[in-house]
Each structure stands twice: as C-alpha cells, then as structure tokens.
DOZA-339539 format. One record per residue (C-alpha): x, z, y negated; residue in three letters; chain. Coordinates in pm, whole numbers, m for minus. Layout:
<recs>
+--------+--------+--------+-----+---+
|     c1 |     c3 |     c2 |   r | c |
+--------+--------+--------+-----+---+
|      X |      Z |      Y | Ala | A |
...
+--------+--------+--------+-----+---+
</recs>
This chain:
<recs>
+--------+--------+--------+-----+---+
|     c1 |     c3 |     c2 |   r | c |
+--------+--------+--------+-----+---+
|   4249 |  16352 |  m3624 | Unk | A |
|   4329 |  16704 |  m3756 | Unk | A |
|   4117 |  16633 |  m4080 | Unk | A |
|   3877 |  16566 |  m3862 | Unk | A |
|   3899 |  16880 |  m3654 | Unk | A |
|   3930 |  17104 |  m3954 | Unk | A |
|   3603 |  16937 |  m4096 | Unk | A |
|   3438 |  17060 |  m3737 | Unk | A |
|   3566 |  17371 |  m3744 | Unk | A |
|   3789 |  17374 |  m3453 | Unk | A |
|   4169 |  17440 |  m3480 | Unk | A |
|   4403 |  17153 |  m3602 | Unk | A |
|   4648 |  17233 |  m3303 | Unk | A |
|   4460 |  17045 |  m3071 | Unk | A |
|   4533 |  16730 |  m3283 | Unk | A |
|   4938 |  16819 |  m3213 | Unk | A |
|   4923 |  16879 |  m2876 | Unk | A |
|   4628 |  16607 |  m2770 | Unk | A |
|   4759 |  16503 |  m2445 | Unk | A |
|   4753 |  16874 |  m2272 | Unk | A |
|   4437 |  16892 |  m2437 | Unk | A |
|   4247 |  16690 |  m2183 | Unk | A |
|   4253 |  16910 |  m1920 | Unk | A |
|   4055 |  17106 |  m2141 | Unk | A |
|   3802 |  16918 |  m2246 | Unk | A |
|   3769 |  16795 |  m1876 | Unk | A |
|   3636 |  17106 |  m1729 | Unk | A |
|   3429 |  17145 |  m2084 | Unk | A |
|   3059 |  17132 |  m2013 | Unk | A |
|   2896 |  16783 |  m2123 | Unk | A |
|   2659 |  16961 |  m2328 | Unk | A |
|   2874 |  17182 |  m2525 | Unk | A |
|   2850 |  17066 |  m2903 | Unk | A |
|   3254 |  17130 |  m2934 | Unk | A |
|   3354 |  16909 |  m2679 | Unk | A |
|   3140 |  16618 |  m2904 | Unk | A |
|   3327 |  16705 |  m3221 | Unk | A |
|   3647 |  16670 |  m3062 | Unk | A |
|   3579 |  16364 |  m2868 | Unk | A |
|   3446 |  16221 |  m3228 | Unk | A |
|   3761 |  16349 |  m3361 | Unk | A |
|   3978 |  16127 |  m3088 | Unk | A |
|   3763 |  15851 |  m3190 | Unk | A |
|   3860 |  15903 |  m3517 | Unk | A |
|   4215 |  15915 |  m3497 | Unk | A |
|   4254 |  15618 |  m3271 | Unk | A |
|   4046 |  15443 |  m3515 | Unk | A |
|   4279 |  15472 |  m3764 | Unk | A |
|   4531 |  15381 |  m3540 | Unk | A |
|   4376 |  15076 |  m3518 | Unk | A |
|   4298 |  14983 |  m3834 | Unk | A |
|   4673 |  15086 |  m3935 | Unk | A |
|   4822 |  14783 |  m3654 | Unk | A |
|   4568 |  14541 |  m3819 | Unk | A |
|   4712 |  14558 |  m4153 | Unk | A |
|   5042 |  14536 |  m4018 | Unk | A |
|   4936 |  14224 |  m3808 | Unk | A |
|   4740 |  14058 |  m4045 | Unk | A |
|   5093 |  14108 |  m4322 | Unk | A |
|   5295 |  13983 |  m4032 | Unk | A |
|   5061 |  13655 |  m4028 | Unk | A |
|   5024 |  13611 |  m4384 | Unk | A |
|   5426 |  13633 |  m4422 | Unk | A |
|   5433 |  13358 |  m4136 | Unk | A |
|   5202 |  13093 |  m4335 | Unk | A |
|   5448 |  13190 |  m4613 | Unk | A |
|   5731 |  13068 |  m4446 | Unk | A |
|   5633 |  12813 |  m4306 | Unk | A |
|   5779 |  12545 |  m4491 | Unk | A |
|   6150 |  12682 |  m4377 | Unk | A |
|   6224 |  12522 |  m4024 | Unk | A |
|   6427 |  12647 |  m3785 | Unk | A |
|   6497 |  12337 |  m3593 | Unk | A |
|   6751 |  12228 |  m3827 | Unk | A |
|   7125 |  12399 |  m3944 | Unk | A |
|   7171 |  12445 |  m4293 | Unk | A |
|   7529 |  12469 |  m4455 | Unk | A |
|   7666 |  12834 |  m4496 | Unk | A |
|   7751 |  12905 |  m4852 | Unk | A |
|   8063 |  12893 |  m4950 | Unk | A |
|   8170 |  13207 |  m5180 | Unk | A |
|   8502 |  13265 |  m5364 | Unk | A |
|   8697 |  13538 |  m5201 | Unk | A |
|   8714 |  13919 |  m5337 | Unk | A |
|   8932 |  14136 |  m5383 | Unk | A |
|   8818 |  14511 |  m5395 | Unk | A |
|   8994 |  14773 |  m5586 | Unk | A |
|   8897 |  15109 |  m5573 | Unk | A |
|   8951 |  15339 |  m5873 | Unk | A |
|   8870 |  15721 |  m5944 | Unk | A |
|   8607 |  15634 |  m6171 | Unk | A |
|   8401 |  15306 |  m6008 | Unk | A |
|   8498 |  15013 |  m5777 | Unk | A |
|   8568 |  14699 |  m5921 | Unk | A |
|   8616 |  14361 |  m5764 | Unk | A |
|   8878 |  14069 |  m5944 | Unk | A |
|   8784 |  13711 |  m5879 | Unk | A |
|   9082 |  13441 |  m5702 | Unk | A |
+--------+--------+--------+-----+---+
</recs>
C-alpha cells in the first residue's frame, strides 16, 4: 500500500496509520483526484493481502493430498530408542550410548 502511495504522490504515512485515516478520507470530497489514488491504494494493499492467504491456503491443501495416505484413525507403536547419557565438556557435548 505505501508503494502504492509513493507512486501517487501522497505520503507513505497514511499506509502506517490506515485506520485513523478514514475519517479523513470520509469528509474528502468525492471528486477530489487524491481521495481516488488512495482508495486505489487500499485496493491495492488488500489485494495483496489476498492473494498472500491464497498461497498459503492453496500450500495448506496441497500438503493435505500429500498426506493423505497417513491415517489418523489408527495408533502406531512409539519407537523405542536406546537411552543417553549426556556429558557436557568445556569444549562440545557429547552423548555415550548404554
């Protein structure tokens, strides 16, 4: 949205501080060729909005036909995993097998 704003002209801030904005732009004329940029300038930014919770749905939905094939309706044996023991030293940690 500020890319936008700077590319109109108009100061950046309004992008930072959007929601006191409105007032503003409320009791802005209809005609008044600033009040357009910035309301192209919201419909910019929540347009990328958008676009940026699409890709993250449509990963979300690819990841789910992915794993798929793993069911959840059924308990599968914890693996079992010799003990450790942990020794710390000056110069690195090191772990000895039982």
């Amino acid at each position: 949205m500020s890319g936008a704003l700077s590319g109109a002209g108009l100061p950046a801030d309004i992008a930072r501080d959007s929601e006191r904005f409105i007032f503003v732009l409320r009791s802005m004329a209809d005609s008044d060729p600033r009040k357009s940029a910035i309301l192209e300038s919201y419909t910019k930014g929540f347009h990328a909005v958008f676009v940026a919770t699409t890709a993250v749905s449509a990963s979300a939905l690819v990841a789910g036909f992915l794993i798929r094939k793993f069911s959840m309706d059924t308990a599968r044996p914890a693996v079992q995993r010799e003990p450790r023991i942990y020794i710390r030293t000056a110069s690195r940690r090191r772990h000895l097998s039982l």
